[in-house]
SEDO-268799 format. One line per field, with one value per atom (N, C-alpha, C, O, CB): atom name; z, y, x. Coordinates in steps of 0.1 Angstrom, whole numbers, plus 2048, in hexadecimal, padded with zeros to 3 digits. Each point is the difference from the previous one (the first is absolute). Glycine has a CB too. Layout:
BEGIN
atom = CA, ...;
c3 = Z, ...;
c2 = Y, ...;
c1 = X, ...;
//
This chain:
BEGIN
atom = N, CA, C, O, CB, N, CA, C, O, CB, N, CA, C, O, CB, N, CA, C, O, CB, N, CA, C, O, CB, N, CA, C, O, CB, N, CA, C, O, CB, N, CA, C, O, CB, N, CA, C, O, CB, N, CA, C, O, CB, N, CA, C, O, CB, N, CA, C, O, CB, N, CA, C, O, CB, N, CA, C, O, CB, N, CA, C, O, CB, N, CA, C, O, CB, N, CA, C, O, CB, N, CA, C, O, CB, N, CA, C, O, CB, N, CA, C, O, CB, N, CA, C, O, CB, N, CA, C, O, CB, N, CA, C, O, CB, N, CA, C, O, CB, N, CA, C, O, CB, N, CA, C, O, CB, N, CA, C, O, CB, N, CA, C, O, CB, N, CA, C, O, CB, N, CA, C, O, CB, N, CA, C, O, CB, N, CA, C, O, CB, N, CA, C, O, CB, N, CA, C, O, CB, N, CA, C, O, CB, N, CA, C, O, CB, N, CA, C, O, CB, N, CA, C, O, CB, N, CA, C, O, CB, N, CA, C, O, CB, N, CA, C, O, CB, N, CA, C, O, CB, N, CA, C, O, CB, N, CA, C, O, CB, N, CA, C, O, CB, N, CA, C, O, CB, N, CA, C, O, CB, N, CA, C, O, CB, N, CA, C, O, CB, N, CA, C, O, CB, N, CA, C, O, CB, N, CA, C, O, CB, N, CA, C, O, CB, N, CA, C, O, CB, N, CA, C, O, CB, N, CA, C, O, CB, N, CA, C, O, CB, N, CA, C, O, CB, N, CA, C, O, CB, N, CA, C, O, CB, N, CA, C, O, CB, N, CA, C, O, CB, N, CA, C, O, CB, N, CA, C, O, CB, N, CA, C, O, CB, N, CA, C, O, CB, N, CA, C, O, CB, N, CA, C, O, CB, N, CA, C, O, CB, N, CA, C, O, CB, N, CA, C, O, CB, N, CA, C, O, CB, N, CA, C, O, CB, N, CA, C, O, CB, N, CA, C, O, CB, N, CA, C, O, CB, N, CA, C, O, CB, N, CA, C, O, CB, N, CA, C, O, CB, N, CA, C, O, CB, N, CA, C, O, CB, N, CA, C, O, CB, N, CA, C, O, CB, N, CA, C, O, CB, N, CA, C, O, CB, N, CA, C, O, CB, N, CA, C, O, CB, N, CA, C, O, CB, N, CA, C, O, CB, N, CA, C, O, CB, N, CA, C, O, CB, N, CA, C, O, CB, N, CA, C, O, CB, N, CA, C, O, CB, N, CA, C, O, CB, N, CA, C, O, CB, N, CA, C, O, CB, N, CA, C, O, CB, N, CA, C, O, CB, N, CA, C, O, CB, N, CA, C, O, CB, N, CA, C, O, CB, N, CA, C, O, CB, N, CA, C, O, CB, N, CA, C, O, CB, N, CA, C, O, CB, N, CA, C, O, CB, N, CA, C, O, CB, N, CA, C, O, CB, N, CA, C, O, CB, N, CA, C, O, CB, N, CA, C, O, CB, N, CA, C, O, CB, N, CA, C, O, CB, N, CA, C, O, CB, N, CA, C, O, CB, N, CA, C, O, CB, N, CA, C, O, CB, N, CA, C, O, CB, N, CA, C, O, CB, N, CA, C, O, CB, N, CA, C, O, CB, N, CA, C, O, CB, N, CA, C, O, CB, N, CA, C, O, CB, N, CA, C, O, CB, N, CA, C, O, CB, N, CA, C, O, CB, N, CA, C, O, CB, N, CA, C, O, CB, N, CA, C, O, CB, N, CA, C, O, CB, N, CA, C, O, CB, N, CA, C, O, CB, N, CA, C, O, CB, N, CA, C, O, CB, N, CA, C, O, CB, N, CA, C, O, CB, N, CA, C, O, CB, N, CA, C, O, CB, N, CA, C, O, CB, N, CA, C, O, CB, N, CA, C, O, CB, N, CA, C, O, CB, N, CA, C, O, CB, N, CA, C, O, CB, N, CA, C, O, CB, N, CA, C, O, CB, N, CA, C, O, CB, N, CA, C, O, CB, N, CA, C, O, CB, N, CA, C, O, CB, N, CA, C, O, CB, N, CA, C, O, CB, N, CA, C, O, CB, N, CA, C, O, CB, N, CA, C, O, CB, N, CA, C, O, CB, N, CA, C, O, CB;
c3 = 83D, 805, 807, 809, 7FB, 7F8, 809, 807, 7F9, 7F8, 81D, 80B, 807, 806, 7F8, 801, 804, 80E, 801, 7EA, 824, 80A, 7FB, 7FB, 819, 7ED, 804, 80F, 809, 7E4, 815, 815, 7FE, 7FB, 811, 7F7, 7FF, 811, 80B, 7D6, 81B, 808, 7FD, 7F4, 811, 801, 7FB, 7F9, 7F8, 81C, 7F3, 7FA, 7F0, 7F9, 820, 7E8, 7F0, 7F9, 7F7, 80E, 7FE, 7F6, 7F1, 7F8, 81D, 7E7, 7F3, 7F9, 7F3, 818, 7F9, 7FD, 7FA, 7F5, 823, 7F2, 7FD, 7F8, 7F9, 81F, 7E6, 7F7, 7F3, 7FA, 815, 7EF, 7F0, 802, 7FC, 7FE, 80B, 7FF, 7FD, 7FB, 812, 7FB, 800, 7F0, 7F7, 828, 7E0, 7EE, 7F7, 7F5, 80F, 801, 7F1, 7FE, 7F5, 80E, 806, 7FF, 7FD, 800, 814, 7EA, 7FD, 7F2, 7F6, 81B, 7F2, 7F1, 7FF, 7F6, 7F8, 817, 7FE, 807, 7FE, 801, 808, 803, 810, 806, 7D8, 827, 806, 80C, 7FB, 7F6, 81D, 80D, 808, 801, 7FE, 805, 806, 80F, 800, 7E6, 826, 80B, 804, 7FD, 806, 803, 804, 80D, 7FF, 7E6, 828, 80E, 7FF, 803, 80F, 7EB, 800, 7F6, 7FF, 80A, 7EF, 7F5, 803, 800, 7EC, 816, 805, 80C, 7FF, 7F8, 813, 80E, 802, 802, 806, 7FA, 801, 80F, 809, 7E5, 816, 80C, 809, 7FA, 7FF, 815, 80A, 7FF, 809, 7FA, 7EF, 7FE, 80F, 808, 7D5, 822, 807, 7F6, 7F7, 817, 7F3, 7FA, 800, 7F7, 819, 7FB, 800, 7F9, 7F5, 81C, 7F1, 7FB, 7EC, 7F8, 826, 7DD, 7F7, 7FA, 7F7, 80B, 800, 7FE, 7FE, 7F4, 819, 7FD, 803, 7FA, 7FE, 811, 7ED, 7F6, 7F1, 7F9, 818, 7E9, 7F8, 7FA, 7F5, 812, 807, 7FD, 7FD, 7F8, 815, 7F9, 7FF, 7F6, 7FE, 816, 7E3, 7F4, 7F2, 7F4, 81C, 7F5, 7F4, 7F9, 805, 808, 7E4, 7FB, 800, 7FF, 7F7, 80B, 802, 80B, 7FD, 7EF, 81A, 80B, 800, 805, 807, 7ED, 7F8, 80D, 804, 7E0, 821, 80A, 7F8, 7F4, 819, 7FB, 7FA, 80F, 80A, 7E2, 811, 80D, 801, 7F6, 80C, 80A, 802, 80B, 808, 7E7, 815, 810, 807, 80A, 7F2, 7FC, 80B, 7FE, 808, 7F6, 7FA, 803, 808, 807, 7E7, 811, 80D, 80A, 806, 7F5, 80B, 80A, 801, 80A, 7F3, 7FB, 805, 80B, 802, 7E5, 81E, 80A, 7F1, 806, 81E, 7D4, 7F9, 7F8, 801, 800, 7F5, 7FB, 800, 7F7, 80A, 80F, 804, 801, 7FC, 80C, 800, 7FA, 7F8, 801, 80A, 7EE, 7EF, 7FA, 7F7, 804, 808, 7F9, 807, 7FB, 802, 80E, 807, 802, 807, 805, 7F1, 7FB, 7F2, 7FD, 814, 7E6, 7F4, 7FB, 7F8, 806, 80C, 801, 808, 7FE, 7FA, 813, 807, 7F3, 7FC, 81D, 7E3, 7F6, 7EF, 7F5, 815, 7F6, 7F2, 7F6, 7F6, 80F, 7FB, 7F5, 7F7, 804, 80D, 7E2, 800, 802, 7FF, 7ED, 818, 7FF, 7F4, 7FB, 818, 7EB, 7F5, 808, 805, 7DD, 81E, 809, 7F7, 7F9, 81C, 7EB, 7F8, 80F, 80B, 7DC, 812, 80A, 7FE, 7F5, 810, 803, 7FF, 803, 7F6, 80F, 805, 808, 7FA, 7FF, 812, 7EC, 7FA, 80E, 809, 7DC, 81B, 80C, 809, 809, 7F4, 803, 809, 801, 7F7, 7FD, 812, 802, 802, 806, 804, 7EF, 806, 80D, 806, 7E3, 81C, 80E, 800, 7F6, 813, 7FF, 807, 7F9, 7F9, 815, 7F0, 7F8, 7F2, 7F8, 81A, 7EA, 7F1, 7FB, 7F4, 80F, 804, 801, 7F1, 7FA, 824, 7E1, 7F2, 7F3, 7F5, 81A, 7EE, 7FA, 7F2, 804, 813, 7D8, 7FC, 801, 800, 7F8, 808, 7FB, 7F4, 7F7, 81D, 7EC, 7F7, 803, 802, 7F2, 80B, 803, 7FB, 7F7, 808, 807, 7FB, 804, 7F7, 80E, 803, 803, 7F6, 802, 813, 7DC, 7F7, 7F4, 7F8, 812, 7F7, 7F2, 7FE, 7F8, 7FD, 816, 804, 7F5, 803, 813, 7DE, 7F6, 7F8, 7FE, 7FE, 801, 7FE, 80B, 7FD, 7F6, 818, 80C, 800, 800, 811, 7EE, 801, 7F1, 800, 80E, 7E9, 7F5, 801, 7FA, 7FA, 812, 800, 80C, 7FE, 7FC, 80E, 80F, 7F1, 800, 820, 7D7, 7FD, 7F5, 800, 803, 7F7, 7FA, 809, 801, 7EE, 819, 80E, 7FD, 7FB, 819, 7F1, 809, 7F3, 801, 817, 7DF, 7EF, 7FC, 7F7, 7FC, 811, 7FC, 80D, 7FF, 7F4, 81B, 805, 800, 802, 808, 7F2, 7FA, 7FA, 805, 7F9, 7F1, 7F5, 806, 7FF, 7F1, 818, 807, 804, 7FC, 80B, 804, 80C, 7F4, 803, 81B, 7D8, 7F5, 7F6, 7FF, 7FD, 7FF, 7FE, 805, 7FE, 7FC, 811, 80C, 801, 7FD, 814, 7F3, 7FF, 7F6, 801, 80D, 7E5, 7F4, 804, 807, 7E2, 814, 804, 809, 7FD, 801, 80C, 809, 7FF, 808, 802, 7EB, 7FF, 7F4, 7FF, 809, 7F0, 7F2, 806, 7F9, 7F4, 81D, 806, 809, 804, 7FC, 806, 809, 7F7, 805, 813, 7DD, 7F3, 7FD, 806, 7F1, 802, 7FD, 80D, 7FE, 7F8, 812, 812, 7FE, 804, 813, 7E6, 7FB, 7F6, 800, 807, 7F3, 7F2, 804, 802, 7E9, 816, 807, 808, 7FB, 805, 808, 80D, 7FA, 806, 80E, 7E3, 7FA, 7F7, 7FC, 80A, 7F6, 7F3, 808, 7FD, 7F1, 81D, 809, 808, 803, 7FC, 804, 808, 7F1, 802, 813, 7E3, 7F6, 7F9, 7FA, 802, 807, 7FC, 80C, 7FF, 7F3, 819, 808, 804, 807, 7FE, 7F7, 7FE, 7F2, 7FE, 80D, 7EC, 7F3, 803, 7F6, 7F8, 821, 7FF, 807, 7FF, 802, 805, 80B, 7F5, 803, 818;
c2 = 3A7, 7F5, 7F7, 804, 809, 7E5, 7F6, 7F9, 7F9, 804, 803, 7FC, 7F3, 802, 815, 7D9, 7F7, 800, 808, 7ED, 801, 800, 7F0, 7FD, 81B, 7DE, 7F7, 7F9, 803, 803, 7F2, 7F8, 7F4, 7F7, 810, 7F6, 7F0, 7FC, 806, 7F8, 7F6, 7FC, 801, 7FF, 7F4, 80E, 802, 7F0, 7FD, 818, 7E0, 7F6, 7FA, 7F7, 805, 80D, 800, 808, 804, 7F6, 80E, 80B, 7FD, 809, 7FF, 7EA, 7F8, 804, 7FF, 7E8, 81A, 801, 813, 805, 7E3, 81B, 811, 802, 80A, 7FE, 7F5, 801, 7FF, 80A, 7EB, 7FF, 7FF, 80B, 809, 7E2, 817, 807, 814, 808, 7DF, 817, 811, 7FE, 808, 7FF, 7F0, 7FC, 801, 802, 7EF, 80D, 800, 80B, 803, 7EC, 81A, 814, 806, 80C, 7F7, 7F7, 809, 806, 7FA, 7FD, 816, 809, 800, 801, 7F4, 80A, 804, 80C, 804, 7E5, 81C, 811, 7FE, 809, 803, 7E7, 7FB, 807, 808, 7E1, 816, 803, 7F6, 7FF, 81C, 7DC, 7F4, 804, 803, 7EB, 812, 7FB, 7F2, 7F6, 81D, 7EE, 7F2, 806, 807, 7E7, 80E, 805, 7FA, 808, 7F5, 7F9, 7FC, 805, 7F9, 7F5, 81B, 807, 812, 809, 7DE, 81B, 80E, 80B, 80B, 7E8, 802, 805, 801, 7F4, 803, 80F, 803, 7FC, 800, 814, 7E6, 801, 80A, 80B, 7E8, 80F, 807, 806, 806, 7FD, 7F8, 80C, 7F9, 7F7, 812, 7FE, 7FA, 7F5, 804, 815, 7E0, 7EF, 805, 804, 7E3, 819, 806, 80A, 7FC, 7FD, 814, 80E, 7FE, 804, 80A, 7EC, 805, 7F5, 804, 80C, 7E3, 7F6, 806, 802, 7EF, 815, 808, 807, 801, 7FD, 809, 80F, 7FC, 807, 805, 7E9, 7FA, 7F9, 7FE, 805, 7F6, 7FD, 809, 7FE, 7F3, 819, 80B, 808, 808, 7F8, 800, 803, 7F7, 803, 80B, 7E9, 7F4, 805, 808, 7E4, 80F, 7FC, 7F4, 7FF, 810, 7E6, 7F5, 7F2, 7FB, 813, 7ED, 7FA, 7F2, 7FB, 818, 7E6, 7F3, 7FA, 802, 805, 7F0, 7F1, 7F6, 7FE, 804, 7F7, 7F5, 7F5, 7FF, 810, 7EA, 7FA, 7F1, 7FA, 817, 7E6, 7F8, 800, 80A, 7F4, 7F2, 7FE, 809, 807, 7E3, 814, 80D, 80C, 807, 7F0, 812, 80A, 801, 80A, 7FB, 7EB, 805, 801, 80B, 7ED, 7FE, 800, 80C, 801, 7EA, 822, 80D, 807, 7FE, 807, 803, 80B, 80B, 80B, 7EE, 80A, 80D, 7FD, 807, 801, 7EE, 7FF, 803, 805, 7F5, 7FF, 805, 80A, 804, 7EF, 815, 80E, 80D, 80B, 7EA, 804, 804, 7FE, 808, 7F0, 800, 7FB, 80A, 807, 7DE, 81C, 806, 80E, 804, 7E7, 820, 808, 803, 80B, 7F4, 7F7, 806, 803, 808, 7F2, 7F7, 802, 806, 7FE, 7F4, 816, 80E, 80C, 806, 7F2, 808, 80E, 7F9, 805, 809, 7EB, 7FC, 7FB, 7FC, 80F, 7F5, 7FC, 7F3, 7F7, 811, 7FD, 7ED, 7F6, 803, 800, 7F2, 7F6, 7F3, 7F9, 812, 7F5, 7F2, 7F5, 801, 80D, 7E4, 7F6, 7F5, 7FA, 809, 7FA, 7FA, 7F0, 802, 817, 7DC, 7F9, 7F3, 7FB, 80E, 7F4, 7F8, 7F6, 7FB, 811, 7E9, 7FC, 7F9, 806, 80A, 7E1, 7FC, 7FC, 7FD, 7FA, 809, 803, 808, 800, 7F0, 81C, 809, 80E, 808, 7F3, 805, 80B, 80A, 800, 7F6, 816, 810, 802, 7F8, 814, 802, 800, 807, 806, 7FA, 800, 80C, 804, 7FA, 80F, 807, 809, 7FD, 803, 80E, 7EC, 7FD, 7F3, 7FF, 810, 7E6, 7F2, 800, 7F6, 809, 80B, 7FE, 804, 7FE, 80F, 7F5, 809, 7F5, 7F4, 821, 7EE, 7FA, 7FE, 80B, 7F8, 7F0, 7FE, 7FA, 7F9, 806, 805, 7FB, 7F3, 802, 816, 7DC, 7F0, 7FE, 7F8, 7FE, 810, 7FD, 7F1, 7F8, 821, 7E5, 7F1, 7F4, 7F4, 818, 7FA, 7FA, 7FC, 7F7, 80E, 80C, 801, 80C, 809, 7EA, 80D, 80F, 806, 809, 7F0, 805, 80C, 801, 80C, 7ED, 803, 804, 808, 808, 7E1, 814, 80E, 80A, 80B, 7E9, 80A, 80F, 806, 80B, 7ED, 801, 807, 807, 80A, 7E7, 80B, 804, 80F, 80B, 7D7, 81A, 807, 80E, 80B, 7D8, 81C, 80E, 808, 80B, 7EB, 7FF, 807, 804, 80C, 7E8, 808, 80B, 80C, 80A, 7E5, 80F, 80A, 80C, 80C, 7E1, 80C, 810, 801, 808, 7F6, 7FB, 804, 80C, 80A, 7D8, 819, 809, 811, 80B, 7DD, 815, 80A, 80A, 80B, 7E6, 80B, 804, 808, 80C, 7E0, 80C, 809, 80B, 80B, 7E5, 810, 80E, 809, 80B, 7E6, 809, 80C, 808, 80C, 7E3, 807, 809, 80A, 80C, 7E5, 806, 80C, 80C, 80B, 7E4, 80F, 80E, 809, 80B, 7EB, 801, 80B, 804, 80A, 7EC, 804, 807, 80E, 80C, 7DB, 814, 80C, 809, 80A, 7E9, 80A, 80C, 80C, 80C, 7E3, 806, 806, 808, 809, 7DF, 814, 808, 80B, 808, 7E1, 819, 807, 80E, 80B, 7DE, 814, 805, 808, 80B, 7E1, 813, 800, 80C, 80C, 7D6, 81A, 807, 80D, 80B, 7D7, 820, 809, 80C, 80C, 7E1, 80C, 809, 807, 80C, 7E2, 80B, 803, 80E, 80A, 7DD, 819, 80A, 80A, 80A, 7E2, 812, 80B, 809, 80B, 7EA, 801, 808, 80D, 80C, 7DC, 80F, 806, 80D, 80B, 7DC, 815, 80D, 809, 80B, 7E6, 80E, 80A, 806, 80B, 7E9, 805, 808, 80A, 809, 7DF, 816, 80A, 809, 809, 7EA, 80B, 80F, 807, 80C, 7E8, 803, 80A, 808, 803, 7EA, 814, 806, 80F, 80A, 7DE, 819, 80C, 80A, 80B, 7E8;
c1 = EAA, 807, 7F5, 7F9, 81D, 7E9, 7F9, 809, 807, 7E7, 814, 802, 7FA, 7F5, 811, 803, 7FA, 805, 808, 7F3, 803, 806, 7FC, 7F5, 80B, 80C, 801, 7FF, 809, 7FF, 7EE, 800, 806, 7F9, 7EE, 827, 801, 806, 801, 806, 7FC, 809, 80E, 802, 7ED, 81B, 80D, 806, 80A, 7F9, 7F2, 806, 7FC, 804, 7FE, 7F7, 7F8, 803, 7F8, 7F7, 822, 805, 803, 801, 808, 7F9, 802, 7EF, 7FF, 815, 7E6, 7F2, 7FC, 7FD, 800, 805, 801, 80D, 7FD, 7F8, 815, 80A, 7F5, 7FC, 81B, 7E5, 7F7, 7FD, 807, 7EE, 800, 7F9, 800, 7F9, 802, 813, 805, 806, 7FD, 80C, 7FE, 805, 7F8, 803, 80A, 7E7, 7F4, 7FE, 7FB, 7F7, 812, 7F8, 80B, 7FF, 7ED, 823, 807, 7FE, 7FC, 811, 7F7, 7FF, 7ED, 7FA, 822, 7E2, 7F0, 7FA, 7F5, 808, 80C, 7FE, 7F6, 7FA, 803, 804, 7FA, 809, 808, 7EC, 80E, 808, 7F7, 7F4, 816, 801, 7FE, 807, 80C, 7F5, 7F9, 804, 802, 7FA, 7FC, 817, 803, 80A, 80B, 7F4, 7FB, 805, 812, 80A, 7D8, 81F, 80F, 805, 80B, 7F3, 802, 807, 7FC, 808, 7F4, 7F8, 7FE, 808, 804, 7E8, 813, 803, 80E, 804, 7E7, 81D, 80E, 802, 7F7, 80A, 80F, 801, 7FE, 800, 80C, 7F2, 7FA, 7F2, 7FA, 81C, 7E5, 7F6, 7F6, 803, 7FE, 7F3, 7F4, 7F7, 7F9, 806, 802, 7FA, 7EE, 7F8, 820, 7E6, 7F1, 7FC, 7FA, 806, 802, 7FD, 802, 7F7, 816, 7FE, 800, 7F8, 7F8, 81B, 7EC, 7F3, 7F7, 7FC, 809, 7F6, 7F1, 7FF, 7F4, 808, 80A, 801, 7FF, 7F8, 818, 7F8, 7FE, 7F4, 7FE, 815, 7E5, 7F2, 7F7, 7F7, 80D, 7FE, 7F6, 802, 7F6, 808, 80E, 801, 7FE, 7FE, 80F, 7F4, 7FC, 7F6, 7F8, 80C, 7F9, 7F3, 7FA, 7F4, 811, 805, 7FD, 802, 80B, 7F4, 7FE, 807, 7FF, 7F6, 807, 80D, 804, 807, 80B, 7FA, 7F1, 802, 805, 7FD, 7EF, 820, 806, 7FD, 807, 80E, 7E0, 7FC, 802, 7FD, 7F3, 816, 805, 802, 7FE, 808, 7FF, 802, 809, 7FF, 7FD, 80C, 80B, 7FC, 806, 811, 7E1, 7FB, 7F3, 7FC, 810, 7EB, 7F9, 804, 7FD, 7F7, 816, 80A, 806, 806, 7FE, 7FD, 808, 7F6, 7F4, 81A, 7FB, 7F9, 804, 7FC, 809, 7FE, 800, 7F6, 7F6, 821, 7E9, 7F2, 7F4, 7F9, 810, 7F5, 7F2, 7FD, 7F5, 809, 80B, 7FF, 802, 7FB, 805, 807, 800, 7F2, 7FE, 81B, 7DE, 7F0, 7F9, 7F7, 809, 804, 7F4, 803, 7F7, 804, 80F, 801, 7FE, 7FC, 80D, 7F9, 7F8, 7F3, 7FC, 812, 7EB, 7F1, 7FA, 7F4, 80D, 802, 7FD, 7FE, 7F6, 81B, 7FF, 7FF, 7F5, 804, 81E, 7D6, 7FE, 805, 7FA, 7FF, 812, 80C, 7F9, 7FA, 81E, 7ED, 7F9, 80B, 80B, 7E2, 80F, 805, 804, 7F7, 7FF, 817, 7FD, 80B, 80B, 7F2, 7F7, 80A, 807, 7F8, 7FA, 819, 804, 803, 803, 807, 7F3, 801, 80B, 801, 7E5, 821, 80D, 7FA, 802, 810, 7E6, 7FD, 7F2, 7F6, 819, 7F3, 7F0, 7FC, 807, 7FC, 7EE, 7F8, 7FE, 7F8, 80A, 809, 806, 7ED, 7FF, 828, 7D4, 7F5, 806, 80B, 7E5, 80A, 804, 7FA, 7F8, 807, 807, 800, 7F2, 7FD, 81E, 7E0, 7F2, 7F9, 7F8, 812, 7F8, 7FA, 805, 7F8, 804, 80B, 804, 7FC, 801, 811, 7EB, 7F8, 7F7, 7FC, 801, 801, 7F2, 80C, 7FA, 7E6, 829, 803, 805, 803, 802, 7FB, 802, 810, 807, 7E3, 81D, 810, 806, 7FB, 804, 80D, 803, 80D, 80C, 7E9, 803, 80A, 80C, 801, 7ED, 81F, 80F, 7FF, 7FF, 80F, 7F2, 7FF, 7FC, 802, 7FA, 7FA, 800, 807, 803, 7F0, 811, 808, 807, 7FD, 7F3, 81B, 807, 806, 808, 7FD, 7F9, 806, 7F2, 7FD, 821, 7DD, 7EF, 7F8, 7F8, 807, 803, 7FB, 807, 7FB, 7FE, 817, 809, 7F8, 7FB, 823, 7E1, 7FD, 7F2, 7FE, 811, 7E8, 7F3, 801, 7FB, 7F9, 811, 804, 809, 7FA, 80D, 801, 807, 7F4, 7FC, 823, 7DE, 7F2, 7F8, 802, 7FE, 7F6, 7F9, 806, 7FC, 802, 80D, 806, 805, 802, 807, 7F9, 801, 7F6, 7FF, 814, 7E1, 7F0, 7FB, 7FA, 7FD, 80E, 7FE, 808, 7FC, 7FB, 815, 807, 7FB, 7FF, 80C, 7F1, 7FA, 7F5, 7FF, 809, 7EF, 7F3, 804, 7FC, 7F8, 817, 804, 809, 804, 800, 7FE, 807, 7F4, 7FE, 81B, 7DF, 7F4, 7FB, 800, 7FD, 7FC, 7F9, 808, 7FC, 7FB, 818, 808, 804, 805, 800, 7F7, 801, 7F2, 801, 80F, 7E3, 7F3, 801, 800, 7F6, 80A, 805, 809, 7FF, 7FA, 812, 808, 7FA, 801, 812, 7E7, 7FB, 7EF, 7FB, 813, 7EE, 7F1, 805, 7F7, 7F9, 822, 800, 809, 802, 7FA, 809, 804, 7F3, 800, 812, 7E6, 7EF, 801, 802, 7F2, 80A, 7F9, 80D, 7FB, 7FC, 812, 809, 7FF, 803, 805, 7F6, 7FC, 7F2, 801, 80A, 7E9, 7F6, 801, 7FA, 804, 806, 806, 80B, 802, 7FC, 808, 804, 7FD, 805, 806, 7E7, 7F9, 7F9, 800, 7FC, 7FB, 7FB, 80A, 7FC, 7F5, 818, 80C, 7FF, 7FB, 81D, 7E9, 804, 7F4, 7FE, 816, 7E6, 7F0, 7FB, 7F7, 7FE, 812, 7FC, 809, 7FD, 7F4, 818, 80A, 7FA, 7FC, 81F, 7E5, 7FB, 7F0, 7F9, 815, 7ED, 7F3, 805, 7F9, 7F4, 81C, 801, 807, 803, 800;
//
């Protein structure tokens, strides 16, 4: 499973709508805090838990998400844990914040169904990678198995 966390603004939910629509059926799991989080739950905790489980952590950046207090700390918890970042930007002239300032983006603000489209490719290229690596690793830890059993059975067959 590749696991994205979406950071927006709530007023930019038309925006993450595309965007959650481009990955459906793509085996993709899309966080989106206004669709995830159930009433009473804890708004924070499962946010956070969700960041920290992400593989990827997809900024939808714009004035009203600079303007959030959740935002900013949605950025700055993912770039504490490493996560990568992809920013997708609403907002022409709009700068990323701080530590993510250098980062490349991708300009909705020019041509928002040509970025959603570039933004769902990323994100099934980055896919495709974390499914490899985990066939690799299943197929070398398969290997690491057989290995260790050849070995267990060769040393019962000496006594």
């Amino acid at each position: 499973m590749f696991k994205v966390f979406v950071s927006y603004s709530t007023q930019d939910l038309k925006n993450v709508a595309e965007l959650n629509q481009s990955l459906v059926g793509t085996g993709v799991e899309v966080f989106v805090a206004e669709h995830a989080v159930l009433p009473s739950e804890q708004l924070s905790a499962k946010i956070s838990s969700a960041i920290s489980a992400c593989d990827l952590f997809v900024l939808l950046w714009s004035e009203n998400a600079k303007a959030s207090e959740w935002v900013s700390q949605e950025i700055g918890k993912a770039h504490s844990l490493n996560k990568q970042i992809l920013p997708l930007v609403l907002t022409e002239g709009l700068n990323l914040p701080g530590f993510i300032s250098d980062l490349k983006y991708l300009p909705v603000f020019k041509d928002p169904q040509a970025a959603i489209a570039q933004a769902q490719e990323f994100i099934l290229k980055q896919f495709q990678s974390k499914r490899e690596v985990t066939r690799q690793k299943e197929a070398g830890d398969a290997r690491s198995l057989l290995v260790l059993g050849g070995i267990a059975l060769w040393l019962f067959s000496q006594k």
